[in-house]
C-alpha positions as CSV (number, residue, x, y, z in Angstrom):
1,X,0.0,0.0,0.0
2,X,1.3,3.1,-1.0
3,X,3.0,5.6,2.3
4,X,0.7,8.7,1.2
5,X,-2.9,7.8,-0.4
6,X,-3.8,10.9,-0.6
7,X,-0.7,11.1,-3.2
8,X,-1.5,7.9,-4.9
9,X,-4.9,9.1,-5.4
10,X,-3.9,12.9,-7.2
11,X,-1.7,10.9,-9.8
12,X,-3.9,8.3,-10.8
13,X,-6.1,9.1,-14.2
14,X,-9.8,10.1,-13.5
15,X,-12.2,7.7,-13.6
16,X,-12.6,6.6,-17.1
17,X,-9.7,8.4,-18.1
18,X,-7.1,7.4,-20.8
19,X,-4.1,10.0,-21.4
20,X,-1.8,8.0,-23.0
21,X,-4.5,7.2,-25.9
22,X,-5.8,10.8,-25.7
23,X,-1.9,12.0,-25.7
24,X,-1.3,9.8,-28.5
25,X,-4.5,11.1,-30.6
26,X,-3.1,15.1,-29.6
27,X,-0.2,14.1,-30.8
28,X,-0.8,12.0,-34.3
29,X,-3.6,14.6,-35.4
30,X,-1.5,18.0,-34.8
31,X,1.1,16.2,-36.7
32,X,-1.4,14.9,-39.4
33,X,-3.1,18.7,-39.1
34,X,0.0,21.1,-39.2
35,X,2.0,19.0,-41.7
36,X,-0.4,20.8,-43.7
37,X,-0.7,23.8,-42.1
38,X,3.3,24.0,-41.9
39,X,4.1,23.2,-45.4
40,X,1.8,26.3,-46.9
41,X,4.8,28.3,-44.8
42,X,7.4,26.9,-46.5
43,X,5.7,27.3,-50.3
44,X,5.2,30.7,-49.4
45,X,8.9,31.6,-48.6
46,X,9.9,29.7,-51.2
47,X,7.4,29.0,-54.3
48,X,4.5,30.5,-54.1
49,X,5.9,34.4,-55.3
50,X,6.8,32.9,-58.4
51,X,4.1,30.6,-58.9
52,X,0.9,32.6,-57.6
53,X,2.0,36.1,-58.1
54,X,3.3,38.5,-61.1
55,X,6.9,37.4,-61.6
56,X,7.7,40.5,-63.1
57,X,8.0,42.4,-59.5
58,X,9.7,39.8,-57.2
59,X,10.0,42.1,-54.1
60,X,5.7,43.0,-54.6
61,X,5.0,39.2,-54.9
62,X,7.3,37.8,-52.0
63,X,5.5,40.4,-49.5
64,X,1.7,39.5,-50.8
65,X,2.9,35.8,-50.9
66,X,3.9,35.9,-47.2
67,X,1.0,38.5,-46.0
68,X,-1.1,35.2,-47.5
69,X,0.4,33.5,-44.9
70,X,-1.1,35.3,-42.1
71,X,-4.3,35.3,-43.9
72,X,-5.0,31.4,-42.1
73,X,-4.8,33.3,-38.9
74,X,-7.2,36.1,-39.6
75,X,-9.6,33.2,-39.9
76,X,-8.2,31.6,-36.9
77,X,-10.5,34.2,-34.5
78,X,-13.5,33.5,-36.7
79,X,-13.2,30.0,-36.5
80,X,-12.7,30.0,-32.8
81,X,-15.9,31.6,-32.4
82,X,-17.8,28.7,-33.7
83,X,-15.4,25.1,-32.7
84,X,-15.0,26.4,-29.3
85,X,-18.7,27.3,-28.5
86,X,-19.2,24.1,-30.6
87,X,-17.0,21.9,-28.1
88,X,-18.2,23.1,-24.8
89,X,-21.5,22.1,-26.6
90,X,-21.1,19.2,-28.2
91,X,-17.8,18.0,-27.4
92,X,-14.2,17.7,-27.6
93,X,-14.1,14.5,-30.1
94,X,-16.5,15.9,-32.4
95,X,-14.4,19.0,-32.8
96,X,-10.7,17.2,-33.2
97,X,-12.2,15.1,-36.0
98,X,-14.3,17.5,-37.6
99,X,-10.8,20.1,-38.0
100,X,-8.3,17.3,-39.2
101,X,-10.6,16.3,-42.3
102,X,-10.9,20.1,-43.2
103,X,-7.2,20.8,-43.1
104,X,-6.6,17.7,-45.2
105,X,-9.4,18.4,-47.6
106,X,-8.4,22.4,-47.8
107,X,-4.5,21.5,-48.3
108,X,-5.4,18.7,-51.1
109,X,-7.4,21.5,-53.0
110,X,-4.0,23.9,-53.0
111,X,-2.3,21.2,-54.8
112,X,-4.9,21.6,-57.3
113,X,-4.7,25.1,-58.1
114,X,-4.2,26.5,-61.4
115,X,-1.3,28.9,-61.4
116,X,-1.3,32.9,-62.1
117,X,0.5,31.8,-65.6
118,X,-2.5,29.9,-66.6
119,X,-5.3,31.9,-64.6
120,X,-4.3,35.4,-64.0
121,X,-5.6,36.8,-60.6
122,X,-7.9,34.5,-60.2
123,X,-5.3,31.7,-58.8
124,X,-4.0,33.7,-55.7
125,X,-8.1,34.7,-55.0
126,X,-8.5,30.5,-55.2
127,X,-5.2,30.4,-53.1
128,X,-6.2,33.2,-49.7
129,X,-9.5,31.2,-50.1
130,X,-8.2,28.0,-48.9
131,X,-5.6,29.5,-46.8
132,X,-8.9,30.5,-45.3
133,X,-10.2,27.0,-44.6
134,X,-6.9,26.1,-43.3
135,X,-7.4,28.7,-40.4
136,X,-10.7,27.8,-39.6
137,X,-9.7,24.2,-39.2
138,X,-6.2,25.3,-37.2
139,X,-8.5,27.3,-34.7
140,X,-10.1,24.0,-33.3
141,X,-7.3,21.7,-32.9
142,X,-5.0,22.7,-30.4
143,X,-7.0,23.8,-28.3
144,X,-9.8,20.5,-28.4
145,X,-7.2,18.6,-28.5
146,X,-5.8,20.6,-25.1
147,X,-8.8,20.2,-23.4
148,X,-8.6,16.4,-24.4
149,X,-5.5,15.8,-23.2
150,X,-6.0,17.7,-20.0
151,X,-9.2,16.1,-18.6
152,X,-8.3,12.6,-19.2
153,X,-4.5,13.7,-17.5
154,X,-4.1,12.6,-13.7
155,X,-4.1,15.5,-11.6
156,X,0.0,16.1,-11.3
157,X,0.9,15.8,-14.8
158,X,-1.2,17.3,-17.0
159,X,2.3,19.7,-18.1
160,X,3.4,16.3,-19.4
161,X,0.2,15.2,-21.3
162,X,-0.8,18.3,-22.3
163,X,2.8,19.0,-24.1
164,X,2.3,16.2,-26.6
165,X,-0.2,18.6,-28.3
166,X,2.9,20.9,-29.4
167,X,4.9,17.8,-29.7
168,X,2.7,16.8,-32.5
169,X,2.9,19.7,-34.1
170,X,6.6,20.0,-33.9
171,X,6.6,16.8,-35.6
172,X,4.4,18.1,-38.1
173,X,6.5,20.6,-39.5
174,X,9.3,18.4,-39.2
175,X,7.3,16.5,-41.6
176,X,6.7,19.0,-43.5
177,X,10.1,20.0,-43.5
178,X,11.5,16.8,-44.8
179,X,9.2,16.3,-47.7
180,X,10.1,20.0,-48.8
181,X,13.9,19.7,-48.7
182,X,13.9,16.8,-52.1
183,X,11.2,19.0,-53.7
184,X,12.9,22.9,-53.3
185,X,15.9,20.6,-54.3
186,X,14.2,19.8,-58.0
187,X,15.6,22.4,-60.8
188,X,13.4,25.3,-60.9
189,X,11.2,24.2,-64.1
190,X,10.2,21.6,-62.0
191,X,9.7,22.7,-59.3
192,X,7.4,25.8,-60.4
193,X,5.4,23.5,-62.8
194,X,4.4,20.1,-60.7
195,X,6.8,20.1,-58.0
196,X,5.3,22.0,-55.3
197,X,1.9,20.4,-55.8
198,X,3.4,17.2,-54.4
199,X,3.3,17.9,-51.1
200,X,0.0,19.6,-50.7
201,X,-1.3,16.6,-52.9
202,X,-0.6,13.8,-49.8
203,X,-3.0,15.6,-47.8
204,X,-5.4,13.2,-49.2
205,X,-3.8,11.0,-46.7
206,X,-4.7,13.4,-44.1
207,X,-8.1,13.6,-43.9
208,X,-8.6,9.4,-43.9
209,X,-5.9,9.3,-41.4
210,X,-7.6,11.6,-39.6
211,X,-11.1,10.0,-39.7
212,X,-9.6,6.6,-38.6
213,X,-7.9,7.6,-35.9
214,X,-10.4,10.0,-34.0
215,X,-13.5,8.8,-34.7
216,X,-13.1,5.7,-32.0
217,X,-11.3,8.0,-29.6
218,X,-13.5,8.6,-26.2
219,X,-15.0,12.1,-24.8
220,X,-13.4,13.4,-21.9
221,X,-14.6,12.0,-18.0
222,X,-15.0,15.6,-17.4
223,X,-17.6,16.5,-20.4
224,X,-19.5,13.3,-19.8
225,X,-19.9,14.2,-16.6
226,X,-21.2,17.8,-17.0
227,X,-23.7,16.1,-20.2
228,X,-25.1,13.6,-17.2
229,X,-25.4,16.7,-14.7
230,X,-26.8,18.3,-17.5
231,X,-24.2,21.1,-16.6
232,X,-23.1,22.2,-19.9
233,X,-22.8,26.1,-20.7
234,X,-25.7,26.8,-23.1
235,X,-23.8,30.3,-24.1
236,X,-20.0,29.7,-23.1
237,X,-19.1,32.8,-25.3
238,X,-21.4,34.6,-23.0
239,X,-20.2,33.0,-19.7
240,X,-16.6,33.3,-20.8
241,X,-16.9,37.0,-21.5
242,X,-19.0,37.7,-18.4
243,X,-16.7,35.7,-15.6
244,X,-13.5,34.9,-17.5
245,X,-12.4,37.7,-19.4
246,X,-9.2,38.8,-17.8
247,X,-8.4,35.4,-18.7
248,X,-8.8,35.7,-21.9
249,X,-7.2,39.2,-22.6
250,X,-4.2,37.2,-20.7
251,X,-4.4,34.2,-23.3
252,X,-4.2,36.4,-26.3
253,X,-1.1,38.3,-25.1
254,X,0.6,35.3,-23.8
255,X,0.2,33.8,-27.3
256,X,1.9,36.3,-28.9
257,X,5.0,34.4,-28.2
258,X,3.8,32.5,-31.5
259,X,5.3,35.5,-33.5
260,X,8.9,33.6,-32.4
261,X,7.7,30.8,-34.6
262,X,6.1,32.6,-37.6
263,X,9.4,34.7,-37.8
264,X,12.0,31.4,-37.2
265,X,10.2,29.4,-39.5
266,X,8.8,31.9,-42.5
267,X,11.0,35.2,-42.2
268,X,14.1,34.1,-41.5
269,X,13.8,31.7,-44.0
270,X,13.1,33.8,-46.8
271,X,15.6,36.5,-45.4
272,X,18.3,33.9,-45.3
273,X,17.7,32.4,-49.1
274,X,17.1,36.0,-50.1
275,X,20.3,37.4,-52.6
276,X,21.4,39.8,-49.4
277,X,22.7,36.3,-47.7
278,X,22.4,33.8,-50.3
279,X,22.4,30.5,-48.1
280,X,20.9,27.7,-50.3
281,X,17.6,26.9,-49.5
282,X,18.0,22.9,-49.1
283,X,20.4,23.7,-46.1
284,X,17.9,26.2,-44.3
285,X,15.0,23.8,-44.6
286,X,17.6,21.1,-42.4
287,X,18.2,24.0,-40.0
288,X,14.6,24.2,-39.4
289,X,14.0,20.5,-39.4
290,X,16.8,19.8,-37.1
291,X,15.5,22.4,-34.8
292,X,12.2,21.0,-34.8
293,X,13.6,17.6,-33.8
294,X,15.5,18.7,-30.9
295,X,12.2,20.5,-29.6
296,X,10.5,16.7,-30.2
297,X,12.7,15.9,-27.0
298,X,12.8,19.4,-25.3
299,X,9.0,20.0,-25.1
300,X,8.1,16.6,-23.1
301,X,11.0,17.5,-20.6
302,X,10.3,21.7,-19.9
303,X,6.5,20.2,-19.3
304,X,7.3,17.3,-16.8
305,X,9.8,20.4,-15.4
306,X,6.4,22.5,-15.0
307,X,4.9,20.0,-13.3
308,X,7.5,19.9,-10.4
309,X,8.1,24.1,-10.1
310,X,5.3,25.1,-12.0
311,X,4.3,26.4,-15.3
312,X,5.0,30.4,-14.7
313,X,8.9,29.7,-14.5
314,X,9.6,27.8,-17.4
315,X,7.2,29.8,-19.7
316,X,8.9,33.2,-18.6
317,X,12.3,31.0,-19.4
318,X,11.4,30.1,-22.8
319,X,9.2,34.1,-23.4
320,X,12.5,36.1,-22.1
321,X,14.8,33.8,-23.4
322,X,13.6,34.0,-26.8
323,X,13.8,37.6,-26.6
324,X,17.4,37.6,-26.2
325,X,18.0,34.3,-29.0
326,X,16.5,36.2,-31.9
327,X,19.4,38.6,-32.2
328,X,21.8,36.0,-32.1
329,X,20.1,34.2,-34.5
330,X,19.5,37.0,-37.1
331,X,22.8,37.6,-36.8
332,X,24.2,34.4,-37.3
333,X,22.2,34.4,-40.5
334,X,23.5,38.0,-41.5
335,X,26.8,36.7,-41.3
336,X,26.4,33.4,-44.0
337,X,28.4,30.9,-42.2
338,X,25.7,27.9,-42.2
339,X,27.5,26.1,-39.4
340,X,26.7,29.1,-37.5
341,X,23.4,29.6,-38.0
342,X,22.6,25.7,-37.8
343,X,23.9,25.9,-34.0
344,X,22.1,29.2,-33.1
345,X,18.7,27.7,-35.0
346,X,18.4,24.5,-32.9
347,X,19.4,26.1,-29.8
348,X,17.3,29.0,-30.0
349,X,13.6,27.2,-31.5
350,X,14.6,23.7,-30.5
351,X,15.9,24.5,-26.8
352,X,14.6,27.8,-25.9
353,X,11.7,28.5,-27.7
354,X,10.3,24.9,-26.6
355,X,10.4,26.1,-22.9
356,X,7.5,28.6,-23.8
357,X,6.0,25.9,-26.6
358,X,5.1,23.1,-24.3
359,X,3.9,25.1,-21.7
360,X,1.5,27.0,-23.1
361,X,-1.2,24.2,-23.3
362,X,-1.8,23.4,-20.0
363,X,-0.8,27.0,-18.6
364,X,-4.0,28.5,-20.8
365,X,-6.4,25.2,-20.0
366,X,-6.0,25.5,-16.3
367,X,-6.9,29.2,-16.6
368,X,-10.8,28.3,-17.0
369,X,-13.2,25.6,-16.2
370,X,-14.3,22.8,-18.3
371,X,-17.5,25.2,-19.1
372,X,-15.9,26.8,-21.1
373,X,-12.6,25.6,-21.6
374,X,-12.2,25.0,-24.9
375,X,-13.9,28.4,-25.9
376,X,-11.6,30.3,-23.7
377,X,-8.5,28.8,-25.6
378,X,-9.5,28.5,-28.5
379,X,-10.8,32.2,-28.7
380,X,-7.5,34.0,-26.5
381,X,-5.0,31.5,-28.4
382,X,-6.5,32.4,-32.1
383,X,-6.9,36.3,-31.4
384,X,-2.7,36.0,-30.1
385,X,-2.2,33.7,-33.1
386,X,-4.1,36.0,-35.4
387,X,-1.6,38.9,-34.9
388,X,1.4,36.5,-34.8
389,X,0.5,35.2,-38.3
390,X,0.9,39.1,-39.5
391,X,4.8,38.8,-37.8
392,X,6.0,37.7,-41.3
393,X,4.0,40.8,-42.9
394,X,5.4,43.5,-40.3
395,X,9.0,41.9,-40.2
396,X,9.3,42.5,-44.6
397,X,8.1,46.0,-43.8
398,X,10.7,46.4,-41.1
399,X,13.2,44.8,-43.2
400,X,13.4,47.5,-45.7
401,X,13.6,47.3,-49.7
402,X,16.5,45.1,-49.4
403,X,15.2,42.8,-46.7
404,X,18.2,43.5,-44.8
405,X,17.5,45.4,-41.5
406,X,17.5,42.1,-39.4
407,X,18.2,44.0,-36.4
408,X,14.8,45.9,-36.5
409,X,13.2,43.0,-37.2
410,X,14.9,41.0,-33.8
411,X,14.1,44.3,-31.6
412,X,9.8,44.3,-32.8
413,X,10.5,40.4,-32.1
414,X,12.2,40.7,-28.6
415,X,9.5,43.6,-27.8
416,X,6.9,40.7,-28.7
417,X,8.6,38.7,-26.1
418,X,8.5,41.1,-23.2
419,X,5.0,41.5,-24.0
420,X,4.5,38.4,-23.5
421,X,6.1,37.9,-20.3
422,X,4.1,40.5,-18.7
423,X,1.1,38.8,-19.4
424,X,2.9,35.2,-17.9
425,X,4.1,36.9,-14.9
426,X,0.7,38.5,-13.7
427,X,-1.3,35.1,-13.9
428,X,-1.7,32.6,-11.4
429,X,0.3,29.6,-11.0
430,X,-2.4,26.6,-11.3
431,X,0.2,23.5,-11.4
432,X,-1.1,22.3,-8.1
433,X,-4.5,23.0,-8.4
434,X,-7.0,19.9,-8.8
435,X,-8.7,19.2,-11.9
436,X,-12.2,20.1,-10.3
437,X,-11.2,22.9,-9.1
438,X,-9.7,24.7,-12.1
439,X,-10.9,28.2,-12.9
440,X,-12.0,28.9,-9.7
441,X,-10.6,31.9,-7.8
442,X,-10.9,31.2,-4.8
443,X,-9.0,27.9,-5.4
444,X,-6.7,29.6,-7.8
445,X,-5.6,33.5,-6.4
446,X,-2.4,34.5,-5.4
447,X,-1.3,32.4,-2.4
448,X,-4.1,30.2,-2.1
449,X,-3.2,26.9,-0.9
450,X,-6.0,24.5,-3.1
451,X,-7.4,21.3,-1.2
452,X,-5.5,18.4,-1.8
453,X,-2.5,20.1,-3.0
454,X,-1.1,20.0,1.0
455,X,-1.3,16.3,0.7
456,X,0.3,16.1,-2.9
457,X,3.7,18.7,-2.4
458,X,6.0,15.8,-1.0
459,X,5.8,13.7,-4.3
């Protein structure tokens, strides 16, 4: 018999609940989803402005080809609206399933798209119009598949559980990555006639895949419960505005840290293959795949870290740390030597950045209660994301006509950051608090010593 039962009884699952099969779901459809979602980046730093755009003014068409980019999280606020009002209705399941099969379906029909050579203006219309449907379906996953993972988590880990969400999607653009790196390899009359269809085209495989694996994954002990009490929120929009709204203001300026991966991943990409630095665009796709895999291993370990000292210091690690990597990144790149920049890039997104990344899911979950859970993520997270996605945009202004002024770019970057850990430092640390009792402030203000917890603090 264990020494402490109390302790025994915080980290078991609760009743009826499976988080290694809901981790495992998290994590094989945010792969699955931002594959997809991941690999539109990459097109557009590479491909699209000569593909999609007037070729005649390369500078015009690289800036509209990236501000397309942030177009998917525009949507991302919109779509929030409706999947997270829809999953503190309906469901957590429904939602997850319902988003995978419309990014696969809305990534397969890029791959189909007639170029501006053969249709004028109408192919980048045809192009922000599925970008569109890309954000809508981005704006429920995370954050149903958070509140997945976090209900079916025992009490003392959900950091751990929670994280494989972001591992997922690590893996996705890793994914995403490495089937870019043979194609952008391809001479350039290939690629720019059928080559860059090839990777939008196995999203097919997405949206079965997806289907398959969700569709016999269970609802949450926590939502079941509520649908048998017959406690679920009629209106959570309107609960969530009316109880929880510093919450939420908090959310959307604590995902701001995003902008860190729009400008690693998208920016710094296109500023690095530019002709100011010249590095060759096959090497800077395995700088942001190897980064990628080191934060496959990082994520897991900042989140069990979060669940021993809690999930305020490692975020501000990863927010303020960040702040200070993306000048010695940019730099590295404004200097050309690869090796350089290889070591800078994995340290800085796969170490660093990761400490913010893994954090984040169950840090914004355990701000609200399962009433409105997923709406309160899914709207803070997509407004954050929303004006994260425009990074790219704002950093090519910033830039200049040559693309060269990295250092304003790393100082609106690092300002981001700060920003960001503001909004970390004034929450509440909820790592100790019980399941049940998340979102409630008596059990959650400054000091407050939730029941249970006492009992749980030795392990």
């Amino acid at each position: 018999m264990p020494a402490h039962p109390e302790a025994a009884q915080v980290q078991s699952p609760p009743p009826g609940g499976k988080p290694r099969k809901a981790a495992f779901a998290a994590w094989i459809g945010s792969a699955l989803e931002y594959y997809d979602f991941f690999i539109y980046g990459s097109a557009a730093a590479l491909v699209f402005p000569k593909v999609f755009f007037n070729p005649d003014d390369p500078a015009t068409a690289t800036l509209i080809s990236l501000a397309t980019f942030g177009v998917a999280y525009a949507a991302r606020p919109i779509g929030a609206l409706f999947l997270g009002h829809f999953g503190d209705r309906v469901g957590r399941r429904t939602v997850m399933v319902w988003t995978l099969v419309l990014m696969g379906l809305s990534t397969f029909l890029i791959g189909c798209l007639p170029t501006y050579a053969q249709a004028g203006t109408v192919a980048p219309v045809l192009l922000v119009l599925m970008r569109v449907l890309q954000g809508l379906s981005a704006a429920g996953e995370q954050a149903g598949a958070n509140a997945m993972t976090l209900e079916h988590a025992p009490e003392r880990r959900r950091g751990y559980y929670t994280s494989f969400t972001l591992n997922g999607t690590q893996a996705g653009q890793i994914l995403a990555t490495l089937v870019f790196i043979p194609v952008a390899a391809l001479p350039d009359e290939q690629l720019y006639t059928w080559g860059w269809r090839i990777p939008f085209l196995l999203s097919a495989l997405v949206a079965v895949a997806g289907y398959i694996i969700r569709r016999t994954l269970d609802e949450t002990p926590v939502f079941q419960e509520a649908t048998a009490a017959k406690d679920v929120a009629k209106l959570p929009l309107a609960e969530l505005l009316a109880n929880h709204w510093a919450d939420v203001l908090r959310v959307i300026a604590c995902a701001l840290i995003a902008t860190v991966s729009t400008i690693f991943s998208v920016w710094a990409l296109a500023y690095a293959t530019g002709d100011d630095v010249g590095l060759g665009k096959t090497g800077m796709l395995w700088v942001n795949g190897s980064a990628n895999a080191v934060a496959l291993l990082a994520i897991p370990l900042w989140a069990r870290l979060s669940d021993r000292i809690g999930r305020k210091p490692v975020f501000l690690t990863g927010a303020l740390g960040c702040g200070v990597m993306i000048f010695v990144y940019l730099w590295a790149i404004s200097t050309g030597s690869y090796p350089l920049v290889f070591v800078t890039g994995v340290l800085f997104f796969g170490v660093v950045y990761s400490a913010a990344n893994g954090i984040w899911p169950s840090f914004y979950g355990e701000m609200f209660p399962a009433r409105v859970r997923l709406s309160g993520m899914a709207i803070g997270t997509q407004i954050g994301f929303a004006v994260a996605g425009f990074a790219v945009t704002f950093a090519e202004q910033i830039a200049g006509a040559d693309g060269s002024d990295w250092l304003g770019v790393a100082i609106f970057t690092a300002s981001i950051c700060a920003l960001c850990a503001v909004a970390v430092a004034t929450g509440r640390e909820t790592h100790r608090v019980p399941t049940a009792q998340l979102g409630s402030r008596a059990a959650t203000r400054p000091g407050a010593e939730p029941s249970g917890v006492r009992e749980s603090a030795a392990l």
